[in-house]
TORTORTOR-655149 format. One record per residue (C-alpha): residue number from 1; chain; x, y, z. Coordinates in Angstrom, 1 decimal. Each point is the difference from the previous one (the first is absolute). Example, Ala and Ser with C-alpha at 12.3 -4.5 7.8 and 13.67 -1.06 7.14 Angstrom:
<pts>
(pt 1, 'A', (12.3, -4.5, 7.8))
(pt 2, 'A', (1.4, 3.4, -0.7))
</pts>
This chain:
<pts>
(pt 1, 'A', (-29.2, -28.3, 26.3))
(pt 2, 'A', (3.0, 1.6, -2.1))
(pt 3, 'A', (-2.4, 1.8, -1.9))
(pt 4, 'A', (-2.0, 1.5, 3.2))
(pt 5, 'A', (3.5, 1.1, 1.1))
(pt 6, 'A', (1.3, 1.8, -2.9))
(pt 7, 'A', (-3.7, 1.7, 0.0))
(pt 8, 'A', (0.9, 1.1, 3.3))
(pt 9, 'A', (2.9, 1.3, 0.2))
(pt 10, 'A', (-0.7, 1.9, -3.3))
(pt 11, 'A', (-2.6, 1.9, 1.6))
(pt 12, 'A', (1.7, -0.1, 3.7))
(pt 13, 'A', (0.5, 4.1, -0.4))
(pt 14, 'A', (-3.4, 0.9, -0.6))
(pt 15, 'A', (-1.0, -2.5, 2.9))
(pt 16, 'A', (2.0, 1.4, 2.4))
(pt 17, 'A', (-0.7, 3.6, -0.8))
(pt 18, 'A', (-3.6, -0.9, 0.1))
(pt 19, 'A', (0.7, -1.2, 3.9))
(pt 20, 'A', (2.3, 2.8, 0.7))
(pt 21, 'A', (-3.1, 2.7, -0.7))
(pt 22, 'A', (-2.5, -2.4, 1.8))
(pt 23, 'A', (2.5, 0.2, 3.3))
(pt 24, 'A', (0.2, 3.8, 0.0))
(pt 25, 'A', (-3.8, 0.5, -0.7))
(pt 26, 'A', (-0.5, -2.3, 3.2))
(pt 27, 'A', (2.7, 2.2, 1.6))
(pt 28, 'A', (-1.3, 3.5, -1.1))
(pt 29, 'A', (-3.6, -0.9, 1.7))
(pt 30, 'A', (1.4, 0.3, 3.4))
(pt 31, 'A', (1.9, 3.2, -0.4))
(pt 32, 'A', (-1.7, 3.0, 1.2))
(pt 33, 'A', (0.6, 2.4, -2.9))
(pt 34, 'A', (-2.3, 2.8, 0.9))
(pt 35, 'A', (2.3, 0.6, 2.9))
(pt 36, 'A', (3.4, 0.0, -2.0))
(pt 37, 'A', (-1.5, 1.8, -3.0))
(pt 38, 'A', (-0.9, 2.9, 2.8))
(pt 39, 'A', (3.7, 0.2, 1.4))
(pt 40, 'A', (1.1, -0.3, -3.6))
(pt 41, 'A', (-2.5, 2.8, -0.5))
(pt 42, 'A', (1.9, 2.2, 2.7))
(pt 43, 'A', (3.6, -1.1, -1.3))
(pt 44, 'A', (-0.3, 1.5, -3.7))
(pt 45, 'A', (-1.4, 3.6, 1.4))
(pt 46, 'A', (2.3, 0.2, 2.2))
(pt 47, 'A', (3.3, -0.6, -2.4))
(pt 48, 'A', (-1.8, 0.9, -2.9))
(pt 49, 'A', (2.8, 1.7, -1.6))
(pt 50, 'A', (2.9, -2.5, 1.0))
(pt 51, 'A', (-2.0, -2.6, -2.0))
(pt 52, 'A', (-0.6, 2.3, -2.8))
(pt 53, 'A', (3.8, 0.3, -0.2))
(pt 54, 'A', (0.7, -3.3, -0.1))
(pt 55, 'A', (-2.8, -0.9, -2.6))
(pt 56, 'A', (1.8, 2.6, -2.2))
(pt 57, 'A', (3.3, -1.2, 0.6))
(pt 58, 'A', (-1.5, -3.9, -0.9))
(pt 59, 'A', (-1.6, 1.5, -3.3))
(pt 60, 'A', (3.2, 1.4, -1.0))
(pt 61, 'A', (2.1, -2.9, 0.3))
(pt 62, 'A', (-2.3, -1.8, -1.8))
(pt 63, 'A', (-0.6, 2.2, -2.7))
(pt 64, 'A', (4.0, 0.5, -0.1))
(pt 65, 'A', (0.5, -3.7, -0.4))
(pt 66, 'A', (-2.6, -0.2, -3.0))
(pt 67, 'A', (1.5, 2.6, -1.9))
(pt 68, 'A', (3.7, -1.2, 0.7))
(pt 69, 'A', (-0.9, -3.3, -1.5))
(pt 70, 'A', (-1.7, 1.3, -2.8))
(pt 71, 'A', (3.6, 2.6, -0.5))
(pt 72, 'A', (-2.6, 3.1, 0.4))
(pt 73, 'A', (2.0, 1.0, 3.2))
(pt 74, 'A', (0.8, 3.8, 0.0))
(pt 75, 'A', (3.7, 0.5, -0.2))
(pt 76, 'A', (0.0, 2.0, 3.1))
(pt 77, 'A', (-1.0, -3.3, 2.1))
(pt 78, 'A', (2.5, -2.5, -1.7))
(pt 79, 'A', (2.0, 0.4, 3.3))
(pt 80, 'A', (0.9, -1.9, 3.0))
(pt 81, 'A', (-3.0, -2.3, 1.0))
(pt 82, 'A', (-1.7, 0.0, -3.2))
(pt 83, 'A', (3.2, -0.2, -2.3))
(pt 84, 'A', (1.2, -3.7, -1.4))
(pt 85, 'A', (3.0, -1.0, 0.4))
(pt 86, 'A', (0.9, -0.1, -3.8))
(pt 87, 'A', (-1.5, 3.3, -0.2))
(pt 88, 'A', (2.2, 1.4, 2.7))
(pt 89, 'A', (3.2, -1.6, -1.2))
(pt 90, 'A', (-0.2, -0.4, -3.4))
(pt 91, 'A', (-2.1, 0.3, -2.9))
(pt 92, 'A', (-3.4, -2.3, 0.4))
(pt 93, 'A', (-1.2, 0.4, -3.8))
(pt 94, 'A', (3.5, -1.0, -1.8))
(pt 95, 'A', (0.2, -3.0, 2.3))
(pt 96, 'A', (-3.4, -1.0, -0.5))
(pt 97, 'A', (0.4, 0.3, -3.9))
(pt 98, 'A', (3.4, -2.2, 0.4))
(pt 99, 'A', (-1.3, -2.5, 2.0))
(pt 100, 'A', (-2.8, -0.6, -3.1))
(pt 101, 'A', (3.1, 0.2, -2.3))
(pt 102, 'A', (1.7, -2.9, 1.7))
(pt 103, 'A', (-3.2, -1.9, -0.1))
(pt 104, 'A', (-0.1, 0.4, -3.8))
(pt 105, 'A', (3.8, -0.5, -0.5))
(pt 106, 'A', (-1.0, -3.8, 1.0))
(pt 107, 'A', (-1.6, -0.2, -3.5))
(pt 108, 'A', (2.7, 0.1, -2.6))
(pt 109, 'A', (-0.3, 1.2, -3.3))
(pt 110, 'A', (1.2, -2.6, -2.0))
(pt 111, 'A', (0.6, 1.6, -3.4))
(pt 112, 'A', (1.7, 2.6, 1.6))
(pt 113, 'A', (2.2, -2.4, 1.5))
(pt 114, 'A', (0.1, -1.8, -3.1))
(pt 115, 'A', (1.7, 2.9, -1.9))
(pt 116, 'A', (2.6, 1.3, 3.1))
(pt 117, 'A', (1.3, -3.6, -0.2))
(pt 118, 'A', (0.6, -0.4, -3.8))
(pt 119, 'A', (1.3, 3.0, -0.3))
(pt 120, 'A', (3.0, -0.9, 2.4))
(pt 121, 'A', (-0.1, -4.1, -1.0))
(pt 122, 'A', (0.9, -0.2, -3.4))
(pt 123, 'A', (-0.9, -2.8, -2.0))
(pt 124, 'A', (-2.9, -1.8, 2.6))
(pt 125, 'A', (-2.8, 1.7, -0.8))
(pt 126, 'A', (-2.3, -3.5, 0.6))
(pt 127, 'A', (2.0, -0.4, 3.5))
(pt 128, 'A', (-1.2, 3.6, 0.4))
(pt 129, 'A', (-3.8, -0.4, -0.6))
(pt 130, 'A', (0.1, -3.2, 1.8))
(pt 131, 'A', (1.1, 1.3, 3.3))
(pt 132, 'A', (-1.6, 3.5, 0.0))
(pt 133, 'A', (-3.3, -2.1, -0.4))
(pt 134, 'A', (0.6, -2.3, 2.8))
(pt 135, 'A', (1.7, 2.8, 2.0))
(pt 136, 'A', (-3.5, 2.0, -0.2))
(pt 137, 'A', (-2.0, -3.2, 0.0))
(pt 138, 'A', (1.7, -1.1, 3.3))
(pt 139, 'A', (-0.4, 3.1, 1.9))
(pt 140, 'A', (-3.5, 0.5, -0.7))
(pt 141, 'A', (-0.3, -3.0, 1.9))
(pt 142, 'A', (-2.0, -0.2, 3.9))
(pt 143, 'A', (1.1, -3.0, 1.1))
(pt 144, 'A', (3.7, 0.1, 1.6))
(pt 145, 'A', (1.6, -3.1, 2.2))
(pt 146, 'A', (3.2, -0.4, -3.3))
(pt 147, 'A', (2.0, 2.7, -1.5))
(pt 148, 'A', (-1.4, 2.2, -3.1))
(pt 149, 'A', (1.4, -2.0, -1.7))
(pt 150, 'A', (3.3, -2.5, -0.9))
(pt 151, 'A', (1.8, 0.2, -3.5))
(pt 152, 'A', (2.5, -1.4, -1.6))
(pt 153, 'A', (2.1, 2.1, -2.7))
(pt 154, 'A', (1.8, -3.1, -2.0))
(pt 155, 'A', (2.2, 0.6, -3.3))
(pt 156, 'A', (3.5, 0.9, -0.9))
(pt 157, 'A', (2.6, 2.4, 1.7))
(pt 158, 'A', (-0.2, 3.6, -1.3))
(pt 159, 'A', (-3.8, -0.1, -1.0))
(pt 160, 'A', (-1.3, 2.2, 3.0))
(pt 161, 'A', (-1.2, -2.3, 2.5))
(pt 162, 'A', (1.4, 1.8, 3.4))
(pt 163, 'A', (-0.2, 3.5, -1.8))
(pt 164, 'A', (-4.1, -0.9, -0.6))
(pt 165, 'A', (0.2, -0.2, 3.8))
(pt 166, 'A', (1.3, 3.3, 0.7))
(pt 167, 'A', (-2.2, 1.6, -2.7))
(pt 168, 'A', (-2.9, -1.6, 1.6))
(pt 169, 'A', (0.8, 0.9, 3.8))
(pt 170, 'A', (0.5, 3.8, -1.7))
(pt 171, 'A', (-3.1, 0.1, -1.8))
(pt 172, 'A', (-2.0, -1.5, 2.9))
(pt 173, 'A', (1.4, 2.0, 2.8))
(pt 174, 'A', (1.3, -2.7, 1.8))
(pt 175, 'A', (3.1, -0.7, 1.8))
(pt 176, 'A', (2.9, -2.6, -1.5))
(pt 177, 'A', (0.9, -2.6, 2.3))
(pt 178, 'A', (3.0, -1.9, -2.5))
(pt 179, 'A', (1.0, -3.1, 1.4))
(pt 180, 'A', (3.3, -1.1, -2.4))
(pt 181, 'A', (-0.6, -3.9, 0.9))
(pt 182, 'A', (3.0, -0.9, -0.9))
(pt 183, 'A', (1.6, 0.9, 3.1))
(pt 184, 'A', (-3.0, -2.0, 2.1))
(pt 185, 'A', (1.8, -3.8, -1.7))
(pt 186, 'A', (0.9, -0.8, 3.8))
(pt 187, 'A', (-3.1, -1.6, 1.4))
(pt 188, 'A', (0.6, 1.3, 3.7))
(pt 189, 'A', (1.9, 3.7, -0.3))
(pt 190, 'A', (-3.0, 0.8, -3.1))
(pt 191, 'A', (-2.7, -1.1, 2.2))
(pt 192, 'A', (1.6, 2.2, 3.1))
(pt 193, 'A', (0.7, 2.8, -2.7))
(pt 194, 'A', (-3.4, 0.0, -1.4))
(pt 195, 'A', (-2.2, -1.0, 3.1))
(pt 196, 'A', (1.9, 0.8, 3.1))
(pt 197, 'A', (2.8, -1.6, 2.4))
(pt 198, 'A', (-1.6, -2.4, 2.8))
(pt 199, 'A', (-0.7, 1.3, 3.4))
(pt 200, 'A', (2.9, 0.0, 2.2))
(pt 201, 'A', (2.7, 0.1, -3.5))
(pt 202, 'A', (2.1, 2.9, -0.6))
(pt 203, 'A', (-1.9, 2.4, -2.5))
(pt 204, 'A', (-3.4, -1.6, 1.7))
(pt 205, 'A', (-0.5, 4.0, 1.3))
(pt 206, 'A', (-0.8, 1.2, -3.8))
(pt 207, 'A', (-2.5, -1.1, -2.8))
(pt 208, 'A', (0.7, -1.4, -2.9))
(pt 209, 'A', (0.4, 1.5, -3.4))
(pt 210, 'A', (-3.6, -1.3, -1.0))
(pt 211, 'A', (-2.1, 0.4, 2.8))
(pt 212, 'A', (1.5, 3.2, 0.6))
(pt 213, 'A', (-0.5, 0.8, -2.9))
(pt 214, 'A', (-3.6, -1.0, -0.3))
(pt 215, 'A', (-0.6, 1.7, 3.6))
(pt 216, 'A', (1.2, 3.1, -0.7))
(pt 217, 'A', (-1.8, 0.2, -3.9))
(pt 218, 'A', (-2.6, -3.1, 0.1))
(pt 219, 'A', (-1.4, 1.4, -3.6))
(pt 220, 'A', (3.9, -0.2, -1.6))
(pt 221, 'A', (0.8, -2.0, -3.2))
(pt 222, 'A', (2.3, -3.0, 1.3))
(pt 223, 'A', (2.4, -0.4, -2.9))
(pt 224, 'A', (1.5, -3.7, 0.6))
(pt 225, 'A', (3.0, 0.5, -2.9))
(pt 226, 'A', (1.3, -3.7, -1.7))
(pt 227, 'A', (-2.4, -2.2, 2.4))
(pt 228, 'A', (1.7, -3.1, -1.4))
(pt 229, 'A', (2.9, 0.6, 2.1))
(pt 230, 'A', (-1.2, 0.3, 3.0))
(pt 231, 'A', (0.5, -2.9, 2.5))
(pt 232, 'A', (-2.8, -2.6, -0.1))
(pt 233, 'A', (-1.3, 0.6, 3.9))
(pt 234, 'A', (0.0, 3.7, -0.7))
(pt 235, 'A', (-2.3, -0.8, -2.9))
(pt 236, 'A', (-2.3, -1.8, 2.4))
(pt 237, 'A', (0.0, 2.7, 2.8))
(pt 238, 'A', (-1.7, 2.7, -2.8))
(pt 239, 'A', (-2.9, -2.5, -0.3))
(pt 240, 'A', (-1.7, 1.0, 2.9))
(pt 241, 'A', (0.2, 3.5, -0.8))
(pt 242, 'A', (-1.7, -0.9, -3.6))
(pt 243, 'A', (-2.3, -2.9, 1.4))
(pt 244, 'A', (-1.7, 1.5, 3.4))
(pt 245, 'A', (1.1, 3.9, -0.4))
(pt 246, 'A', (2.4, 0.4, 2.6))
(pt 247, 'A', (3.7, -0.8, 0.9))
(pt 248, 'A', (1.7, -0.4, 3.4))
(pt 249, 'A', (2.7, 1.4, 1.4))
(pt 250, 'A', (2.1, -2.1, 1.9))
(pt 251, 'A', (1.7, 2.6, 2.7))
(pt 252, 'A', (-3.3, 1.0, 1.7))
(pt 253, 'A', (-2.2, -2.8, -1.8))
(pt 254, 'A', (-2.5, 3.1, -1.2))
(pt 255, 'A', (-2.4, -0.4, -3.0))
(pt 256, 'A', (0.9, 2.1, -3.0))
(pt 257, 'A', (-3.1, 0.6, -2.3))
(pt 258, 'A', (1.0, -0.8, -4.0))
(pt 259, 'A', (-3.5, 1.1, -0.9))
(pt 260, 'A', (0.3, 2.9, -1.4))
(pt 261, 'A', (3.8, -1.1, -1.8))
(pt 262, 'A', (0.7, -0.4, -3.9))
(pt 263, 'A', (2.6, -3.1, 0.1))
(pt 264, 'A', (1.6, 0.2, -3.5))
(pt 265, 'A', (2.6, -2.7, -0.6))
(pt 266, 'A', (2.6, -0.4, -3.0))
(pt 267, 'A', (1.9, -2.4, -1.5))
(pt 268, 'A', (2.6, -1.0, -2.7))
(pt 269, 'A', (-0.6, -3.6, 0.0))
(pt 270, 'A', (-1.1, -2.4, -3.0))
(pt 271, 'A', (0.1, 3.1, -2.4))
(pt 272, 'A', (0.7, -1.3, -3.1))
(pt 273, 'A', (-3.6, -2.2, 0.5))
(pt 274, 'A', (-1.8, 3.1, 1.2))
(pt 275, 'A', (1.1, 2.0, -3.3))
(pt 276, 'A', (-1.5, -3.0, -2.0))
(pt 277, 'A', (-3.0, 0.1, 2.1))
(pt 278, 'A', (-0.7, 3.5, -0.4))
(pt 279, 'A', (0.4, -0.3, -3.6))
(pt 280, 'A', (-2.9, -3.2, -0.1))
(pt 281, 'A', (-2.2, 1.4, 2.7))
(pt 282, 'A', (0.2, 3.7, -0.6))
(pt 283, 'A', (-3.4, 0.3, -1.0))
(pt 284, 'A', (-1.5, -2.3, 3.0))
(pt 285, 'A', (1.3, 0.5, 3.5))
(pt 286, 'A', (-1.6, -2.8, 1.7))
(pt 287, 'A', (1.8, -2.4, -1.7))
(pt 288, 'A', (3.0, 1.9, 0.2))
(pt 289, 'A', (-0.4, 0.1, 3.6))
(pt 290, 'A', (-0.1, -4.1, -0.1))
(pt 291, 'A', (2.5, -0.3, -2.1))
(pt 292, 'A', (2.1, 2.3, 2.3))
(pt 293, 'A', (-0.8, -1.7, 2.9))
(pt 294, 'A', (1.5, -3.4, -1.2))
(pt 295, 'A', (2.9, 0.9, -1.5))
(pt 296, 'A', (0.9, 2.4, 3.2))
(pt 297, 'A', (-0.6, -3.5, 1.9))
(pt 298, 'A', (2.6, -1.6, -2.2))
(pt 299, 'A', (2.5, 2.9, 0.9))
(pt 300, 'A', (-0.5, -1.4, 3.7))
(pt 301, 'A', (-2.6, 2.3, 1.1))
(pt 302, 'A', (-1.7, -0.9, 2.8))
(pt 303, 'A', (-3.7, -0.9, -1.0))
(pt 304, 'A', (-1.7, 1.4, 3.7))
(pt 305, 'A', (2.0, 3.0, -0.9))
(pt 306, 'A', (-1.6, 0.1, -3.6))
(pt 307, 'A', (-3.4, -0.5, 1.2))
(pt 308, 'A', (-0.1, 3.2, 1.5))
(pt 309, 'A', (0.7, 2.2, -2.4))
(pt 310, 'A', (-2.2, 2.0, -1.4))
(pt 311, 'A', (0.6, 0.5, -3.4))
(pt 312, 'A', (3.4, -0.9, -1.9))
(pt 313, 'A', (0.7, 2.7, -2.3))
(pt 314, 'A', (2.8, -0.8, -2.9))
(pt 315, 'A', (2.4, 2.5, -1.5))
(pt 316, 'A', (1.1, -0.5, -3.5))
(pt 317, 'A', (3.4, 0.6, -1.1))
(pt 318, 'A', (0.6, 4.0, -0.9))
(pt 319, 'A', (1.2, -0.2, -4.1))
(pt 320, 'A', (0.5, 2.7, -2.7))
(pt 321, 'A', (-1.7, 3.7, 0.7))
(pt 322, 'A', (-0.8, -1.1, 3.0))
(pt 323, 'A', (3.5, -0.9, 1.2))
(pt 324, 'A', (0.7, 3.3, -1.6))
(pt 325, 'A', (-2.3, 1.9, 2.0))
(pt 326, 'A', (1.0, -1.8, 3.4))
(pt 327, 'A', (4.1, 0.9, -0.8))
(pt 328, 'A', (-1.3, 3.6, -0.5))
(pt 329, 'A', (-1.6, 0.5, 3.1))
(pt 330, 'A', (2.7, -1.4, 2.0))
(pt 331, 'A', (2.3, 1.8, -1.4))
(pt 332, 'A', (-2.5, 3.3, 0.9))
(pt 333, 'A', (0.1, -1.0, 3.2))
(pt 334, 'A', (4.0, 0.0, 0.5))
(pt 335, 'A', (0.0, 3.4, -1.8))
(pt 336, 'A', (-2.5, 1.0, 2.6))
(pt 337, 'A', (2.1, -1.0, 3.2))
(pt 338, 'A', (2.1, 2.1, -1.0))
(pt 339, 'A', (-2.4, 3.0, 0.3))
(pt 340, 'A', (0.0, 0.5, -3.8))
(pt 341, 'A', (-3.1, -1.0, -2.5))
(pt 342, 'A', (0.5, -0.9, -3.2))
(pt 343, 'A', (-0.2, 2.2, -3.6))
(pt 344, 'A', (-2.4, -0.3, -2.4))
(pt 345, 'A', (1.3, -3.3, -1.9))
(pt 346, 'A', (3.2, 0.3, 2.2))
(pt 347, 'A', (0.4, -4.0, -0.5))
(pt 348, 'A', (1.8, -0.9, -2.6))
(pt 349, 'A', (-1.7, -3.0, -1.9))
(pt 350, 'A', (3.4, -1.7, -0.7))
(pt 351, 'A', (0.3, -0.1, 3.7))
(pt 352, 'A', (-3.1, -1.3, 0.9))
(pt 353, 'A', (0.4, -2.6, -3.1))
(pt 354, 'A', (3.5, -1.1, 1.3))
(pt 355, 'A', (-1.1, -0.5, 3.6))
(pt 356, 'A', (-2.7, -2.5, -1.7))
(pt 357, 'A', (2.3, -1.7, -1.9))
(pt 358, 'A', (2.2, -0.7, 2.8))
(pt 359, 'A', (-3.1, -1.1, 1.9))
(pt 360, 'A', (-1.0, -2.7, -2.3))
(pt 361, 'A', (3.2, -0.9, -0.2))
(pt 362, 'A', (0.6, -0.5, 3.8))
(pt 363, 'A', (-3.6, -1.8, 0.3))
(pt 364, 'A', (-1.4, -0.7, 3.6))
(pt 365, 'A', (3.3, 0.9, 1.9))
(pt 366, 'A', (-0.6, 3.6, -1.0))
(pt 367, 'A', (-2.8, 2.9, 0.3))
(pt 368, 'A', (-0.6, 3.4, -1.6))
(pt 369, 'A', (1.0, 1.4, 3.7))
(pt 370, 'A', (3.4, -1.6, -0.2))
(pt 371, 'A', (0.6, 1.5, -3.5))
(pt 372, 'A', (-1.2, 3.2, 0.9))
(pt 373, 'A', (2.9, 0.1, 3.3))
(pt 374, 'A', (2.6, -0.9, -2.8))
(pt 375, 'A', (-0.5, 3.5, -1.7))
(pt 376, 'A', (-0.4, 1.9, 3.3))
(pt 377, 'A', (3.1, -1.1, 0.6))
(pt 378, 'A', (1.3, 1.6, -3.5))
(pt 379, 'A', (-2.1, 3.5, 0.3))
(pt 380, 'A', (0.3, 0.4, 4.1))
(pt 381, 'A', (2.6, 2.3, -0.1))
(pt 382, 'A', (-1.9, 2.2, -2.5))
(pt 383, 'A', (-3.3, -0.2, 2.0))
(pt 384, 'A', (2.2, 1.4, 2.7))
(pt 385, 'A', (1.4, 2.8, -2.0))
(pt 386, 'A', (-3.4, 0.8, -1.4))
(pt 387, 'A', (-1.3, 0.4, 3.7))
(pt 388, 'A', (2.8, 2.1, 1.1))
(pt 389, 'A', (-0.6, 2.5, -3.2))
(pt 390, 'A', (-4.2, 0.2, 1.3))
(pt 391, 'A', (-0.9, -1.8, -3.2))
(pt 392, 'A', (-4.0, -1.4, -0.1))
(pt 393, 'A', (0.2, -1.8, -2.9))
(pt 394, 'A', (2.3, -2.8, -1.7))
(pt 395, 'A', (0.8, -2.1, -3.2))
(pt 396, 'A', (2.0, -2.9, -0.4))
(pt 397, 'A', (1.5, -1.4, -2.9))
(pt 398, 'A', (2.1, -2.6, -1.4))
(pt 399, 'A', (2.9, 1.2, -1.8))
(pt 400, 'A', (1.8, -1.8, -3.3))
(pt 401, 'A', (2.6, -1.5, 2.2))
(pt 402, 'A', (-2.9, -1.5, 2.2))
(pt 403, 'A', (0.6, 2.1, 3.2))
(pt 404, 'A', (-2.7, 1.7, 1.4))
(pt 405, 'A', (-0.3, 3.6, 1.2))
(pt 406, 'A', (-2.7, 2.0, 1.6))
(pt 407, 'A', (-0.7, 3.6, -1.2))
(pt 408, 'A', (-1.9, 2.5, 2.1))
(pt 409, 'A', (-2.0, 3.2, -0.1))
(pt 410, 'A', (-1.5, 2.6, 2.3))
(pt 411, 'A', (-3.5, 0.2, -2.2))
(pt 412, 'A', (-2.2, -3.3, -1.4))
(pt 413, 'A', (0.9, 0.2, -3.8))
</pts>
């Protein structure tokens, strides 16, 4: 009987067009046509040329909407009725040919990727090919319902965890949410920061910083900056958004999508393990990933929080030319806040080797950004003085005494 049915109703359209044509057959028998085809007969000579007007006028609109759909309209008719409405306020062809660019910008091109990162993240060029892969890999992806994806960047101070972050938001387009969790350690103000005040609170009339953040930019990179200090139930509240692909937020009680989201997490914790690590497992990230996971779990971190991450990623610790190159840069980038770019070899080696030294030296309490503010606080003055004079270009160098001074020039030597 199920089978008779499903028979049926497959061929239920043909049956009933089949009994529709036998009803109007029936129907057309007792009409008397000679009669109405002689008054129609009478109607067409009489109004002969009102219905070759509107046959015309048919003819053309059909004719007209062919060719404007095939883009063979004459210019002269691209007005009024038969204009779009791109073509009338803007320019149809450029957005057409950007709306296929944004469909392609979906797929990444991972060694491109690859390169813009190392050449900004010094020393991590394994952390680099890692996550450029599953950065492309994870886009490419059709099935949505969890963010793209959910990293975490583990490994000393200093080695370029947050900056990777940045870089990556830069390269990809995206917006930066960063979330210093530090200041979420209070279980109920981090939650209300984050999520939301309650209905009928004060502050219950504004969102959140994350789900206004995600509402506004749902395809942002969510930077969530020394995870390990944020308060336990604000680590719970995120697994939702990593779990089912949304979070709430608690004002209005409104669904904010984390689908389309990059959640990249950082931490400082069990570092002197994770160097180790890296240097046992460097060659075979699964394990590495394992390893990772239990000795994060010995730090205190929460294993539900663990389980849904994506990938771990470790940094190793930045030695030698590497160290070197990172000090440079930095202190490129003070020179540069200034307005001013830096000479040809304008660094001074000594200076570079001294700020390593004292590095080493100082060990975890210190990083290559904290040396760098001790000699802006030397050569300031003459970074001013250069910028009132219209210099481009600057040098520093370390004198014999060990003071510092900045020289300047209007032309790159």
């Amino acid at each position: 009987m199920h089978k008779l049915l499903h028979t049926l109703n497959r061929y239920m359209p043909l049956i009933i067009t089949i009994m529709v044509m036998i009803m109007l057959f029936q129907f057309m028998e007792k009409i008397p046509f000679s009669k109405y085809l002689a008054s129609m007969d009478n109607f067409s000579e009489k109004y002969t040329n009102e219905l070759l007007y509107i046959s015309v006028f048919l003819w053309v609109l059909v004719i007209s909407a062919l060719l404007h759909k095939n883009n063979m309209l004459p210019f002269f008719l691209r007005i009024g009725f038969f204009m779009d409405i791109l073509d009338r306020l803007t320019n149809k062809t450029k957005v057409t040919e950007g709306i296929e660019k944004i469909k392609e910008d979906t797929f990444i091109d991972s060694e491109a990727l690859t390169y813009a990162l190392k050449q900004k993240i010094i020393g991590q060029d394994n952390v680099c090919d890692d996550i450029s892969s599953q950065i492309r890999r994870r886009h490419a992806l059709v099935r949505r319902g969890k963010p793209i994806g959910v990293f975490l960047l583990a490994g000393p101070p200093g080695t370029g965890k947050t900056y990777l972050a940045k870089v990556l938001a830069n390269e990809l387009d995206r917006e930066l949410i960063h979330l210093d969790m530090s200041q979420f350690s209070s279980g109920s103000y981090g939650l209300s920061q984050l999520f939301g005040m309650s209905k009928g609170y004060v502050g219950s009339d504004s969102y959140g910083l994350l789900t206004s953040g995600l509402r506004d930019t749902p395809n942002a990179i969510v930077l969530l900056d020394e995870i390990e200090k944020a308060h336990p139930d604000v680590l719970k509240s995120f697994l939702t958004a990593w779990n089912d692909g949304f979070i709430t937020e608690r004002s209005d009680g409104k669904s904010i999508s984390t689908t389309q989201a990059t959640f990249v997490l950082t931490s400082n914790s069990a570092t002197d393990r994770l160097t180790q690590l890296h240097d046992i497992y460097k060659d075979d990230p699964d394990n590495l990933r394992s390893a990772a996971v239990e000795t994060l779990k010995e730090a205190k971190f929460a294993p539900e929080v663990l389980n849904r991450i994506d990938r771990i990623f470790v940094f190793r610790k930045l030695e030698g030319l590497d160290l070197a190159r990172i000090t440079a840069l930095e202190i490129e980038k003070m020179i540069h806040n200034y307005g001013l770019k830096v000479d040809s070899q304008g660094i001074d080696p000594d200076i570079i080797l001294s700020l390593m030294y004292r590095f080493q030296k100082m060990g975890k309490s210190s990083s290559a950004r904290d040396m760098v503010r001790s000699i802006e606080d030397k050569i300031a003055d003459s970074l001013i003085d250069a910028k009132k004079h219209n210099a481009s270009y600057v040098s520093i160098i370390e004198k014999d005494d060990g003071s510092i001074k900045a020289k300047f020039t209007t032309a790159k030597a």
